[in-house]
Every structure is written in structure tokens, then in C-alpha cells.
C-alpha positions as CSV (number, residue, x, y, z in Angstrom):
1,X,-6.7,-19.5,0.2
2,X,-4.8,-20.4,3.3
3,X,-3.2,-18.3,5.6
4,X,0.6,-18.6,3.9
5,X,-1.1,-17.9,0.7
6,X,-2.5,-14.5,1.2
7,X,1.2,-12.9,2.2
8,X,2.1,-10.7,-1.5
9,X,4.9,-8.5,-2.5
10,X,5.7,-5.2,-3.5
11,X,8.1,-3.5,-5.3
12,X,8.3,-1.0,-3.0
13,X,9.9,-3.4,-0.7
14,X,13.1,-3.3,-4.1
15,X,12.5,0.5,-3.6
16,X,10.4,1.0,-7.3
17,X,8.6,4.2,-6.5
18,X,6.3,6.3,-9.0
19,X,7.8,9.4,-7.2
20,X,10.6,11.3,-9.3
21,X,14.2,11.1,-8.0
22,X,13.1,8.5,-5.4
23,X,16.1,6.4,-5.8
24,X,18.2,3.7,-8.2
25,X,14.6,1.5,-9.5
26,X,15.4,-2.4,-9.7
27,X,14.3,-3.8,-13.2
28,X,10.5,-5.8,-13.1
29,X,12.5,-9.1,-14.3
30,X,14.8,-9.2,-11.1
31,X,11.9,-8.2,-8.8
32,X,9.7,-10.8,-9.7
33,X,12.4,-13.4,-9.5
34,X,13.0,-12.2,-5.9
35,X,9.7,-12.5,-4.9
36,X,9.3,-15.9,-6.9
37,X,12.3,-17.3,-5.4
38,X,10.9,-16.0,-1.5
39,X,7.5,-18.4,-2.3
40,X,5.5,-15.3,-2.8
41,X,2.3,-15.9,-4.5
42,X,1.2,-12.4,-5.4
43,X,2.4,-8.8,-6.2
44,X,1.2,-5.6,-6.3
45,X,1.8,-4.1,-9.8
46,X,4.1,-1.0,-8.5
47,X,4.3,2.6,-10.3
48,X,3.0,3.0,-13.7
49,X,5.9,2.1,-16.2
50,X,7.4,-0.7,-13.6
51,X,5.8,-3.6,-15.5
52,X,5.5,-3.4,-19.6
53,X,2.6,-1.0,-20.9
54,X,0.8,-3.5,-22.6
55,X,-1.4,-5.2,-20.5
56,X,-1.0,-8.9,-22.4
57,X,2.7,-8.0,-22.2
58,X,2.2,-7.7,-18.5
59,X,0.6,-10.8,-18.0
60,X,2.9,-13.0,-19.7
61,X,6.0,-12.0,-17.4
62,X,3.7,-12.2,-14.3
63,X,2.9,-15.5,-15.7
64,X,6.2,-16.4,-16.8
65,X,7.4,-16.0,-12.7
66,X,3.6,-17.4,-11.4
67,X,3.0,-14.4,-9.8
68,X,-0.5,-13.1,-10.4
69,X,-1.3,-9.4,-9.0
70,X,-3.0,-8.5,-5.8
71,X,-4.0,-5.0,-6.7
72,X,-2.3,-1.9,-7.4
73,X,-1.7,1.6,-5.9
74,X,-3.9,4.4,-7.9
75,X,-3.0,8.1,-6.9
76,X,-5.5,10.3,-8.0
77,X,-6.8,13.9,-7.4
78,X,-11.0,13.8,-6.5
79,X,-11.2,16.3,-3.9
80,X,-11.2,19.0,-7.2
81,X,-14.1,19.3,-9.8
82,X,-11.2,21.1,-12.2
83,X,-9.2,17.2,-12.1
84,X,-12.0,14.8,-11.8
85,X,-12.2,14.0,-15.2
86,X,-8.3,13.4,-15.9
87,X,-8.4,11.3,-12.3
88,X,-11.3,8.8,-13.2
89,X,-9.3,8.4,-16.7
90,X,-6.6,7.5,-15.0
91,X,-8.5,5.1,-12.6
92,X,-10.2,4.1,-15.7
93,X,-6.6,2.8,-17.7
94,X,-5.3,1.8,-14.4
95,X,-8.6,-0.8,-13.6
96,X,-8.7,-2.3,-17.0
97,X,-4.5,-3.2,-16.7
98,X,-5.0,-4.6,-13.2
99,X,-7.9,-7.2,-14.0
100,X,-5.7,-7.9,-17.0
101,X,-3.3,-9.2,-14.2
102,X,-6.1,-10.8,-12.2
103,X,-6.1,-8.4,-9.7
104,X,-9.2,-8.2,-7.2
105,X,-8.3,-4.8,-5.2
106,X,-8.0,-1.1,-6.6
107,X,-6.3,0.5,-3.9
108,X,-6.7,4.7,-4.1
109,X,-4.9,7.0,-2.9
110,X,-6.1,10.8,-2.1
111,X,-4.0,12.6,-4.3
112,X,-3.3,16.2,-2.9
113,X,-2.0,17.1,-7.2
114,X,1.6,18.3,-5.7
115,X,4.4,15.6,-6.8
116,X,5.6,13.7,-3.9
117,X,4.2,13.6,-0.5
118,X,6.1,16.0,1.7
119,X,2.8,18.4,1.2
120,X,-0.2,18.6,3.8
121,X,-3.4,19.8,2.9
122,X,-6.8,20.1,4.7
123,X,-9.8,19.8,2.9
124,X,-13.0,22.1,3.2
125,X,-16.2,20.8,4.0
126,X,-17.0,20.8,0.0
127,X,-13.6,19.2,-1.2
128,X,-14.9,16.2,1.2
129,X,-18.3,16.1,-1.1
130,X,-15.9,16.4,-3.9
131,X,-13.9,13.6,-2.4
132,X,-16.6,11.1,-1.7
133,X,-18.6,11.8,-4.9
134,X,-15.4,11.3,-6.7
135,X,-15.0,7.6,-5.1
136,X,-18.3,6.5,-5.7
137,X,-17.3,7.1,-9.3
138,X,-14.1,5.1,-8.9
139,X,-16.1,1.9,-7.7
140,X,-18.5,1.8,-10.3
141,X,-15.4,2.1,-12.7
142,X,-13.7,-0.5,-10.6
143,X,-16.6,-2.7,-10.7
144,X,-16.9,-2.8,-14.1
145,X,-13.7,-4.4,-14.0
146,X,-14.2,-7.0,-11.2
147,X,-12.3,-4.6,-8.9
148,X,-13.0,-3.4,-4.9
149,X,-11.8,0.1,-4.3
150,X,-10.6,0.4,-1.4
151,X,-8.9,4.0,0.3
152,X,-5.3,3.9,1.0
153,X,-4.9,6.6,3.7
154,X,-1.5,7.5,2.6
155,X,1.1,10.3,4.5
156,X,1.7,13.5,2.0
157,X,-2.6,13.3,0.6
158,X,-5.9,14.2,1.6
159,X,-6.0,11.4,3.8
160,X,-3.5,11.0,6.4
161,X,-4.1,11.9,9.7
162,X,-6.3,10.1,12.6
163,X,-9.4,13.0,11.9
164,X,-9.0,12.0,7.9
165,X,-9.4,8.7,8.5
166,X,-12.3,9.2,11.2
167,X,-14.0,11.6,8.5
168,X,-13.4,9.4,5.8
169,X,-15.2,6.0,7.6
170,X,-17.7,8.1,8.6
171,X,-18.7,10.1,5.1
172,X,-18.9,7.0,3.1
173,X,-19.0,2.8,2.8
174,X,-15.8,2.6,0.5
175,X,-13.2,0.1,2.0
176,X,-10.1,0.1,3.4
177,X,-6.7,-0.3,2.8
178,X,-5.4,-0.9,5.8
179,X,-2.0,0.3,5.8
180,X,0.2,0.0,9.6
181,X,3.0,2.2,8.4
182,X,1.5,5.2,7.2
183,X,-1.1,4.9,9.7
184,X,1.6,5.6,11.8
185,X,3.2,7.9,10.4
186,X,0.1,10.1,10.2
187,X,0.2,10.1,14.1
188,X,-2.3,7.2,14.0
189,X,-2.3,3.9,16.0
190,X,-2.5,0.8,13.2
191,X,-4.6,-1.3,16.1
192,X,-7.1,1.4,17.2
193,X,-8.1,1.5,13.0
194,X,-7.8,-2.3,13.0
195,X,-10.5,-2.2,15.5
196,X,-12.6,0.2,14.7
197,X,-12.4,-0.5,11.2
198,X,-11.7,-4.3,10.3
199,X,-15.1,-5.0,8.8
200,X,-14.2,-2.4,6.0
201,X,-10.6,-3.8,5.5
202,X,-10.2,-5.4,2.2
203,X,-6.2,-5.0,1.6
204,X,-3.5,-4.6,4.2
205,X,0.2,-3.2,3.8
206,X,2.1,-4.6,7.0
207,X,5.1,-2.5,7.0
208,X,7.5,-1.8,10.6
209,X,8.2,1.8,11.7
210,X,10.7,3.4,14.0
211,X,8.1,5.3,16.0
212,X,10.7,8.1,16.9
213,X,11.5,8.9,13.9
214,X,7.7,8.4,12.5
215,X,6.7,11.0,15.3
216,X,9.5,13.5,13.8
217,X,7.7,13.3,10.7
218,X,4.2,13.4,11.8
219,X,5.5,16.5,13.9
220,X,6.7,18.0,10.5
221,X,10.5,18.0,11.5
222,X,11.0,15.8,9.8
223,X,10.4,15.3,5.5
224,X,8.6,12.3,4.1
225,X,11.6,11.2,1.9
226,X,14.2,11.9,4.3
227,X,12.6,9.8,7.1
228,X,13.0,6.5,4.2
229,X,16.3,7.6,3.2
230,X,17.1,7.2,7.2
231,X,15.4,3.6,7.8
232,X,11.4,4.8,9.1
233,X,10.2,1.6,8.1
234,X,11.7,-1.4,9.0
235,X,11.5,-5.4,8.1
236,X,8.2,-6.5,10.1
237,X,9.5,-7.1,14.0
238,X,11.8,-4.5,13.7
239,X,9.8,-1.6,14.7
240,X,7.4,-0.4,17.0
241,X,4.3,-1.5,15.0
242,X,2.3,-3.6,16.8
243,X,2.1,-6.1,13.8
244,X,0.7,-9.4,15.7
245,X,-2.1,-7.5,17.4
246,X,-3.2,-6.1,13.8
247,X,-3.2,-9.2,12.1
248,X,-5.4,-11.0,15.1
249,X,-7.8,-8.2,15.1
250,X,-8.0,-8.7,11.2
251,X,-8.1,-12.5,11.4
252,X,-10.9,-12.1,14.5
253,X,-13.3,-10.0,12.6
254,X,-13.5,-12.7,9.4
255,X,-10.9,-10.8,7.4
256,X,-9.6,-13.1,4.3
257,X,-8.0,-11.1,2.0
258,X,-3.8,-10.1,1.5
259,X,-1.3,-9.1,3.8
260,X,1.2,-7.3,1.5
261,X,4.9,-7.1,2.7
262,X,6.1,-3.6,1.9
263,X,8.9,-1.6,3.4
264,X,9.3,1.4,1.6
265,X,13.2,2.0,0.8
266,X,15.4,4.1,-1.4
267,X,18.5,2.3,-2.9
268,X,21.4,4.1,-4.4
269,X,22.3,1.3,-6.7
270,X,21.7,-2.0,-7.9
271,X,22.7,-4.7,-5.3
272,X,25.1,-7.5,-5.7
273,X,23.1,-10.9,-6.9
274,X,21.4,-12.6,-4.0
275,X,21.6,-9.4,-1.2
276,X,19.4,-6.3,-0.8
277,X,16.0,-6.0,-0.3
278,X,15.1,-9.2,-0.5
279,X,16.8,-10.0,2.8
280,X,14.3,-7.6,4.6
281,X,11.4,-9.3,2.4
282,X,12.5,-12.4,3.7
283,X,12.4,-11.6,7.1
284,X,9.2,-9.9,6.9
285,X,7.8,-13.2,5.1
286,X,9.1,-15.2,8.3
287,X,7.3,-12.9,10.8
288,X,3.9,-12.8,9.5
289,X,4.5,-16.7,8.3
290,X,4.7,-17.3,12.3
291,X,2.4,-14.8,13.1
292,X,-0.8,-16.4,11.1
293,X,0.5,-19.5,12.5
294,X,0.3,-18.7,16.0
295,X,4.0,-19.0,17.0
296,X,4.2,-15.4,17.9
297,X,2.9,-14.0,20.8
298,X,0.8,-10.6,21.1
299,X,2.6,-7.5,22.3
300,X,0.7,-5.7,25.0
């Protein structure tokens, strides 16, 4: 792939969001045109229920747009013995529905089991075992299906905060999902973990982030949903994220895989034809389009 080739969607960008009561969720059919009509070449599949069940059904409307999927977001519990088995079932349907969709990335979350993710939890030396013995299970089921797992530290589960995503590089070899937003969020610096970590990058979500109000929320003034409802993350450029310096870092240490435009948003209705989200995608598809060619400079 070239560089313009490797920027994908995702629906959370049109606000479709697996959490209950997250918002008005734009049809599949519309998104896809969207995204098709921007030049993307990819999307992430979105919540369970976004695109049809039937994985052939699937296909044919990815197809039918020529939009192939990237990978898709997994949240599942594996820090508990008690949920294991309903997790890697889940992991298990959700695997053989991505490679359906030629998808190359399973991307995990740490489910903490509560709906939503205003909760924080800490784990206990043994829900860590639990953790990583529970993703060594999830890449051989990945595998299987021609899938790399890689850990979506994620604000609201068991992975979230700077000493989560310290413990979790250092307790096991699963890749990275190298997300700048909720990085953020967490009270994390998106460059420092592009540093330290770009060899086990294999997915990144570039998203923007109003670092005020990020810091409210990492502070816990602030809830998870309110923050989106208020504008946290912005169109790439926007924000405080120091987007360039991530992508260079990424770029420098051989990385060749997807930058994924998401900027997670709540509508309260269906927009007129032509305006709405995709204005923001747009503008996010410009940035990173000048970024990986070298027209935008490096913040300091």
C-alpha cells in the first residue's frame, strides 16, 4: 500500500456506537457512501448490529461501496475466570465475521463487564494473569482466522491509564492499537507511547482532543459521555494532539499498517444530505493526507 492508501474510516466518526443511549445511529448504507464518496479505502466494521448479521450479507454491501474492512473493535471481559468462556465466544463469532470482510487486525478492548465506560477499575495482581492468559487465547483464535490481535487501551476498561499501558507492554508481546485520543484521555501522552512502543503498533486511531477538557475527565470531573457530548475530540488539527509527531514516530520505526480517522461523536438526529460528520472526516482525511506527505510540519 501507499501512504494515502492506509487512511480508513470509522463509524464512530457518523457517531454509531455499541453503547446504549449513545446517540441518533446513522444507517450502514449512508456511512459507507460517505466514506466511499471521501476516497476512503477501508472501514472498520463498528458495533455489532451496524453492518447485516450475516457475514456474506456483510461483504456484499462492503463490496457493493469498495470498501473492504480494516479490523474491528472487540470489547471483551478476560481479566475474570467466571467470563472467559462467554468472552473468547464472543472473540470467536466476532474473528470469523471480520476475515469474512478481509479484515487483517482484531482490535480488543479490556472490558471492565459494566455497560459503558464511565467506570474505573484496577486490577489485582491475579486479574493481570487472568488478563494476559486470556489474550494469549484471543490470538490463537485470531490466528486461526488470519487476524493480529492487537490491545486497544480504551478510557472506561482495564486498560487506560499510563501505569496500564506500562504494565500491559511489559506483561506480555500482544500488539498495539495505538489509539492518540484515548491515550489522552487516560492522562497519557500519544508521543511518549509512540515511542516507546512503535515496534508493537499494528493499528492506529488518530483522533484530536481538547486537552482541557480531556484533563477534566481523566481528573474524574468530568463523565466519559458528557466530555463527547461537549466536543473532547475534535477533527485531526483541531486539538492538542500532537498528530504529526505520532505519525513520524510511527512512519520512522517501519510502521506500515492503517491510520484510522475516528472522532467519536454523538448526534441527535439524522443530518441534512451532504453535511455532518463527514465534514469533520474530511478534514481529518486532509490533515493526515498532508501529514504522510510531508507538507505539515512537526509541532514541538
Amino acid at each position: 500500500m501507499d501512504r494515502e492508501t492506509r487512511i480508513a474510516g470509522a463509524p464512530i466518526s457518523w457517531g454509531v456506537n455499541e453503547v446504549p443511549g449513545w446517540g441518533h445511529q446513522m444507517g450502514a448504507k449512508r456511512v459507507l457512501e460517505e466514506a466511499a464518496l471521501l476516497g476512503l479505502p477501508a472501514i472498520e466494521s463498528g458495533p455489532e448490529g451496524f453492518l447485516p448479521e450475516d457475514a456474506a450479507d456483510a461483504s456484499r454491501l462492503l463490496n457493493e461501496h469498495g470498501l473492504p474492512l480494516v479490523g474491528g473493535f472487540v470489547p471483551v471481559v478476560l481479566h475474570r475466570a467466571d467470563a472467559r468462556e462467554e468472552g473468547l465466544a464472543s472473540v470467536e463469532r466476532q474473528a470469523g465475521f471480520l476475515a469474512a470482510g478481509a479484515a487483517g487486525v482484531l482490535i480488543l478492548a479490556a472490558a471492565t463487564g459494566v455497560e459503558g465506560y464511565e467506570e474505573n477499575v484496577e486490577l489485582d495482581d491475579g486479574e493481570w494473569e487472568e488478563l494476559f492468559e486470556g489474550l494469549s487465547l484471543v490470538e490463537e483464535i485470531g490466528a486461526r482466522h488470519g487476524l493480529t490481535t492487537a490491545v486497544h487501551p480504551h478510557f472506561g476498561t482495564a486498560i487506560e491509564r499510563p501505569h496500564h499501558v506500562r504494565r500491559f507492554l511489559e506483561g506480555c508481546e500482544t500488539s498495539l492499537c495505538l489509539d492518540t485520543g484515548h491515550l489522552m484521555i487516560g492522562g497519557d501522552d500519544p508521543v511518549e507511547v509512540a515511542r516507546l512502543a512503535a515496534g508493537r503498533v499494528r493499528i492506529a486511531h488518530l483522533k484530536d482532543v481538547d486537552r482541557l477538557l480531556a484533563d477534566l475527565v481523566a481528573a474524574g470531573k468530568v463523565g466519559f459521555e458528557e466530555a463527547v457530548r461537549q466536543g473532547v475530540f475534535k477533527p485531526l488539527g483541531d486539538g492538542d494532539v500532537n498528530t504529526e509527531r505520532v505519525i513520524g514516530l510511527l512512519e520512522k520505526s517501519g510502521y506500515a499498517g492503517w491510520y484510522v480517522l475516528e472522532q467519536d461523536i454523538m448526534l441527535t438526529g439524522e443530518p441534512e444530505e451532504g453535511e455532518g460528520p463527514i465534514d469533520d472526516v474530511r478534514k481529518s482525511l486532509n490533515f493526515v493526507r498532508r501529514v504522510l506527505d510531508g507538507e505539515e510540519g512537526e509541532r514541538a
